[in-house]
ZAROKE-72948 format. One record per residue: x, y, z of N, C-alpha, C in turn; residue number from 1; residue in one letter. Coordinates in nm, 3 decimals. Layout:
REM ZAROKE-72948
n_u|n_v|n_w|ca_u|ca_v|ca_w|c_u|c_v|c_w|romi|seba
X|Y|Z|X|Y|Z|X|Y|Z|NUM|A
...
//
This chain:
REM ZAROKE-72948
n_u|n_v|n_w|ca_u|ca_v|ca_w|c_u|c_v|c_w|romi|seba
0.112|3.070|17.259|0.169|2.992|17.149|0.259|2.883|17.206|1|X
0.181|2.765|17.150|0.307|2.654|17.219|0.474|2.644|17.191|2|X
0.559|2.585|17.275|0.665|2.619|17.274|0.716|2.566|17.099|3|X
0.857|2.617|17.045|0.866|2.588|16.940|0.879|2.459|16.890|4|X
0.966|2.353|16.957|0.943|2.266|16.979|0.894|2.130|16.916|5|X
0.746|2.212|16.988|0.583|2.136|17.035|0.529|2.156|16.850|6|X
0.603|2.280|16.769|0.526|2.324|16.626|0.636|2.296|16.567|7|X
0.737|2.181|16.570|0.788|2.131|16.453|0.811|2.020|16.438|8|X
0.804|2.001|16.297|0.815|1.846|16.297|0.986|1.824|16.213|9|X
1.002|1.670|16.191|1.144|1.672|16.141|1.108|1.579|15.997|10|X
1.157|1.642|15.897|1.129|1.559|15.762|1.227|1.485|15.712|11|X
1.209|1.318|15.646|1.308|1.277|15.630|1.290|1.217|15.482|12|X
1.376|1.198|15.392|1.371|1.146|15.256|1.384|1.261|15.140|13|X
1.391|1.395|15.182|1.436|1.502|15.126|1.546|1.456|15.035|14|X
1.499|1.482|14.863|1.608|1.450|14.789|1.733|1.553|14.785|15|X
1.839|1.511|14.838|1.980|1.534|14.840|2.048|1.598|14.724|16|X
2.088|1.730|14.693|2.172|1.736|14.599|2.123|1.745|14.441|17|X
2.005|1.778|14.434|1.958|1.787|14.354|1.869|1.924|14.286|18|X
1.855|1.971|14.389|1.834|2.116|14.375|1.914|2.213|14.453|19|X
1.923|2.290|14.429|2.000|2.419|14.555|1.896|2.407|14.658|20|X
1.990|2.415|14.790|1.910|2.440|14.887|1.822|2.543|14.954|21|X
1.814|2.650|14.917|1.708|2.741|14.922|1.578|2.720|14.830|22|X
1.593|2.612|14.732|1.521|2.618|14.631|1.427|2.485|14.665|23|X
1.467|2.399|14.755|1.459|2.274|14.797|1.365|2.297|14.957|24|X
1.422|2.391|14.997|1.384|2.467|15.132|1.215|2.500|15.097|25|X
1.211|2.593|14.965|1.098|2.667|14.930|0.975|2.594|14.861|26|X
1.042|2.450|14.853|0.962|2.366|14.763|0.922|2.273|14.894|27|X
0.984|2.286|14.998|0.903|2.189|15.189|0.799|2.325|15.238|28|X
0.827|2.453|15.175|0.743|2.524|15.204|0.586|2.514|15.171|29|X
0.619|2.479|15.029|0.455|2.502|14.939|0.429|2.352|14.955|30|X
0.479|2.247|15.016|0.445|2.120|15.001|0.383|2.137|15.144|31|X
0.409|2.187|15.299|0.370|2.171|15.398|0.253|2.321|15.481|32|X
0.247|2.396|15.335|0.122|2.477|15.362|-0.043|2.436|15.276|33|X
0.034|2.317|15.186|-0.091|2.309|15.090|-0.211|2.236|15.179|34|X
-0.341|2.257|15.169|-0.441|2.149|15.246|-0.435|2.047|15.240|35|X
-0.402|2.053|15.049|-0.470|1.874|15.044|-0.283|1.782|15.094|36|X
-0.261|1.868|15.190|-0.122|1.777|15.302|-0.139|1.795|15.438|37|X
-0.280|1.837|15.480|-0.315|1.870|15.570|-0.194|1.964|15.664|38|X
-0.178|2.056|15.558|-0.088|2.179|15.603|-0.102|2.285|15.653|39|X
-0.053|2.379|15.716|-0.101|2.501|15.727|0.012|2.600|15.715|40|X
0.020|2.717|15.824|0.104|2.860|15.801|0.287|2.748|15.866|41|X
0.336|2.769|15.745|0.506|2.719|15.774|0.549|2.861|15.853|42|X
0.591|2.872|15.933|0.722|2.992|15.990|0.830|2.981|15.973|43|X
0.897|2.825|15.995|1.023|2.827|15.940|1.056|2.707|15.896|44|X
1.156|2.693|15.791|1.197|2.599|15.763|1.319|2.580|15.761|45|X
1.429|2.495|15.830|1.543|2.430|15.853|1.599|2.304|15.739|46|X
1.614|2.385|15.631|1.751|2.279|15.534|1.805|2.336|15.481|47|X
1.944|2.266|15.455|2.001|2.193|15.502|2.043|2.154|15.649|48|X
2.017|2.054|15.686|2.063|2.044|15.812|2.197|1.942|15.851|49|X
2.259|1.939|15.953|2.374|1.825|15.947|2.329|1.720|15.905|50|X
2.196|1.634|15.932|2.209|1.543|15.819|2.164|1.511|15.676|51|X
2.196|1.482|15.580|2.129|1.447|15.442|2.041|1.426|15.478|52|X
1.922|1.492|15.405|1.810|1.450|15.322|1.722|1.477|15.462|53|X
1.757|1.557|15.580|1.689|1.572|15.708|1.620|1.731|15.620|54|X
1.504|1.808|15.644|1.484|1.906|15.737|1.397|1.966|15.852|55|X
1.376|2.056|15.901|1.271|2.099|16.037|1.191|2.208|15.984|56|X
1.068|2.122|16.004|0.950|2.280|15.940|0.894|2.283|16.093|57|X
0.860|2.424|16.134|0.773|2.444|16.220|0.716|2.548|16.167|58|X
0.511|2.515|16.190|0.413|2.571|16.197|0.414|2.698|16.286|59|X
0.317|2.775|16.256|0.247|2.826|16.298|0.158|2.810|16.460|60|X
0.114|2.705|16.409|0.006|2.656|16.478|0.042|2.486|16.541|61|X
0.085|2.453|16.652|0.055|2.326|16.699|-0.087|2.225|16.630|62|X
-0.187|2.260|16.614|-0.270|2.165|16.571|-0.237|2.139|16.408|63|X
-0.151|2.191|16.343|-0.128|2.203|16.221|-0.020|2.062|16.211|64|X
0.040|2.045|16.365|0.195|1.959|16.311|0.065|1.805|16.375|65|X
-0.031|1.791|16.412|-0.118|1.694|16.447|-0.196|1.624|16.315|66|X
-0.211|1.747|16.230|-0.284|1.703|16.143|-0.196|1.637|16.025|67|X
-0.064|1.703|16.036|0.066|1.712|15.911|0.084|1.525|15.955|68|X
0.121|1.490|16.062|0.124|1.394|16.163|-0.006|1.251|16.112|69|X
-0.046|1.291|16.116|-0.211|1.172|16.057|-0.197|1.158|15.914|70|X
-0.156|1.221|15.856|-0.174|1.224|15.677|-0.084|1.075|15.630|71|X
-0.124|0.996|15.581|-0.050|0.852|15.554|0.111|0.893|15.460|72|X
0.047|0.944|15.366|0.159|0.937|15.297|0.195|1.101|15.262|73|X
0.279|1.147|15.262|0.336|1.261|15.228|0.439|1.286|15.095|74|X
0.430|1.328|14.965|0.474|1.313|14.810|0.537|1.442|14.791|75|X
0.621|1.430|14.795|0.723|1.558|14.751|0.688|1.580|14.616|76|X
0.591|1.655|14.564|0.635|1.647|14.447|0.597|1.852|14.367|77|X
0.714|1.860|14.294|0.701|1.978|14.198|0.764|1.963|14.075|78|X
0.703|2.054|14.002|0.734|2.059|13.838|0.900|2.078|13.825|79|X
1.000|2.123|13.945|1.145|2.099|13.927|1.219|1.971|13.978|80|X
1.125|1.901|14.026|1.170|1.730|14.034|1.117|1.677|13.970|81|X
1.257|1.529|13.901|1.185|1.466|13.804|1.037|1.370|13.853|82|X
1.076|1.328|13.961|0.976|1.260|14.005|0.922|1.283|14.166|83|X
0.775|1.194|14.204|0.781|1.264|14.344|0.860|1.171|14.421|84|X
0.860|1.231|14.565|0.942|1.176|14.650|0.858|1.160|14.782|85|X
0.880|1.013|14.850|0.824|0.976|14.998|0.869|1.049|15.050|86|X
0.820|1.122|15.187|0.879|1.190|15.355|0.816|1.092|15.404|87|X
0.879|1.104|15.496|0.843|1.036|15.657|0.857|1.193|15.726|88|X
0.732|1.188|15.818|0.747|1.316|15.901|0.692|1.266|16.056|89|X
0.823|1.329|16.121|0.778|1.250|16.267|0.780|1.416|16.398|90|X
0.755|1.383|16.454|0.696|1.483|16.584|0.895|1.530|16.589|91|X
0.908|1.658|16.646|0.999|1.690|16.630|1.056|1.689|16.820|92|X
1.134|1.589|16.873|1.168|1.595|17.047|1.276|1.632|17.075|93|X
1.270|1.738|17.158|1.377|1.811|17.217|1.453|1.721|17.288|94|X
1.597|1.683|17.277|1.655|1.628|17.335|1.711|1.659|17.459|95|X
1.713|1.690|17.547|1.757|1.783|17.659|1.875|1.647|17.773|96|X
1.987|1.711|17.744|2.069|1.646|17.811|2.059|1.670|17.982|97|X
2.070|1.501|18.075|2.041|1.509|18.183|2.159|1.604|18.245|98|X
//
């Protein structure tokens, strides 16, 4: 299994403050396992994080954060938001201080 890493990505445009965050957490869940988001098995998900409107999903599966990765547009959307919402989802890089 590739390192953890390598199976997460970092999501950005997460609406802020608008739902509880476990509830907000569970709603990047069913948005980044569905197909038609070219999703697959979530393991974990990271929000809130220090910054607004940031969180970190990592897969299951490395080929899962490739495919999540290609999908143009990504739509937040569920029946407890009023409306949907853009992500930007980018490869998740370990910063490793020299």
């Amino acid at each position: 299994q590739a390192a953890k890493a390598a199976r997460t990505v970092v999501i950005t445009g997460v609406p802020d403050g608008l739902l509880q965050d476990d509830v907000m957490a569970d709603i990047l869940v069913i948005h980044f396992q569905l197909s038609k988001n070219h999703g697959g098995d979530v393991e974990e998900v990271i929000y809130p994080t220090v910054q607004k409107g940031v969180a970190y999903v990592t897969f299951e599966d490395q080929e899962v954060v490739d495919r999540v990765l290609k999908k143009d547009e990504h739509r937040l959307e569920d029946k407890r938001l009023s409306r949907y919402y853009p992500l930007k989802v980018t490869r998740y890089c370990e910063h490793v201080s020299a």
